[in-house]
N, C-alpha and C positions, 0 to 999 in steps of 0.2 A: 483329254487325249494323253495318253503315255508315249512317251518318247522310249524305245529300242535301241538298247546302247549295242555296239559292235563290239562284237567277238572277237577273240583271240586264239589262237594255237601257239605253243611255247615251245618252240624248240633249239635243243643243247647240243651242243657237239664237244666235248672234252677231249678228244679221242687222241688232237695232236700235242705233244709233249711241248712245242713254242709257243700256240694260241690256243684260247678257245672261244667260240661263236655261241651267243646268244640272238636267237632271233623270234619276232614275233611277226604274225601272216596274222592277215584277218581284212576283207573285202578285197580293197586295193592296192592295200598296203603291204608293204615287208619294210620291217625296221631292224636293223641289225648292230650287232655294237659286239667287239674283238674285245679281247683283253689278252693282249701278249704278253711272254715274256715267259720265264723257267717257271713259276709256280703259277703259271694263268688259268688249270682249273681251280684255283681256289680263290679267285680273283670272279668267276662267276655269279654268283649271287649279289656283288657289288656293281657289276656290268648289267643284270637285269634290273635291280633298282633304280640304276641311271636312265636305263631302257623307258623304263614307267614310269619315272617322274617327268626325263623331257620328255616325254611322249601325252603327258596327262593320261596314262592308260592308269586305271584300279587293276588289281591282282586279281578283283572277282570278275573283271572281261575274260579271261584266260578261260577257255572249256576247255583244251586239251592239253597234254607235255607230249611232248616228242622224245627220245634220246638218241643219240647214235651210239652201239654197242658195240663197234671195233670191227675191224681190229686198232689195237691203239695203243698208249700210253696207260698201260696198267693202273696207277696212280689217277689218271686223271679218268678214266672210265671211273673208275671206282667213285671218286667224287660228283661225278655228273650224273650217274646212277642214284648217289644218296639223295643229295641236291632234288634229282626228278621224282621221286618216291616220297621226302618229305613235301616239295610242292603240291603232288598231288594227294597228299593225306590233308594238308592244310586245306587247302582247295574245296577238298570233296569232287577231282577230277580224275579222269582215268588219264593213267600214264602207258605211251605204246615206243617199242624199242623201233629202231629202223637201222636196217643191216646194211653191210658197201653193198651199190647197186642198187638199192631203194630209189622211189622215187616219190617224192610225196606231189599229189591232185591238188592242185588249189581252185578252185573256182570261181574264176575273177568275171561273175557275168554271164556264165556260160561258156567260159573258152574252154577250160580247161588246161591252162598254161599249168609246164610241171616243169619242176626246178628241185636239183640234188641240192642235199645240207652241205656235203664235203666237197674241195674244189679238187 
């Protein structure tokens, strides 16, 4: 019998110049992890590795990147852009922007609970 590891969706929010949000969605779960402070989009890649290590999650759970594409912090778009485009080339996953007023479907079950990146 083969055991079905669970999936991930990765998604980044850089957008605001104080914090940035790493989060990962996958069944039940949302696991999130901030990294604030003046230069916190560059502080993201460090925030998702913590993400996936306490989490025991592997980088090959990950099917999807998310990004948020602003409006925002020039600078840190910029980085969370790179960041998501190389994820998804390491990967071998598709990378999808999501604009203010997005709302990303999760599907916990059949509910359909939906929940924005940005507060």
């Amino acid at each position: 019998m083969v055991l079905k590891r669970q999936m991930f969706s990765l998604i980044l929010d850089t957008t605001q110049s104080t914090e940035s949000k790493v989060m990962l969605v996958g069944g039940d779960k949302i696991l999130q992890e901030t990294a604030a402070g003046s230069a916190s989009a560059q502080k993201v890649l460090i925030s998702l590795e913590n993400l996936l290590k306490d989490n025991g999650i592997d980088p090959a759970q990950v099917n999807t990147i998310s990004i948020s594409t602003g409006p925002g912090s020039y600078t840190g778009l910029r980085v969370g852009v790179a960041i998501a485009q190389m994820l998804g080339l390491l990967l071998n996953i598709p990378v999808n922007d999501i604009k203010p007023g997005d709302r990303l479907k999760i599907d916990y079950g059949g509910t359909g609970n939906k929940f924005g990146i940005s507060d």
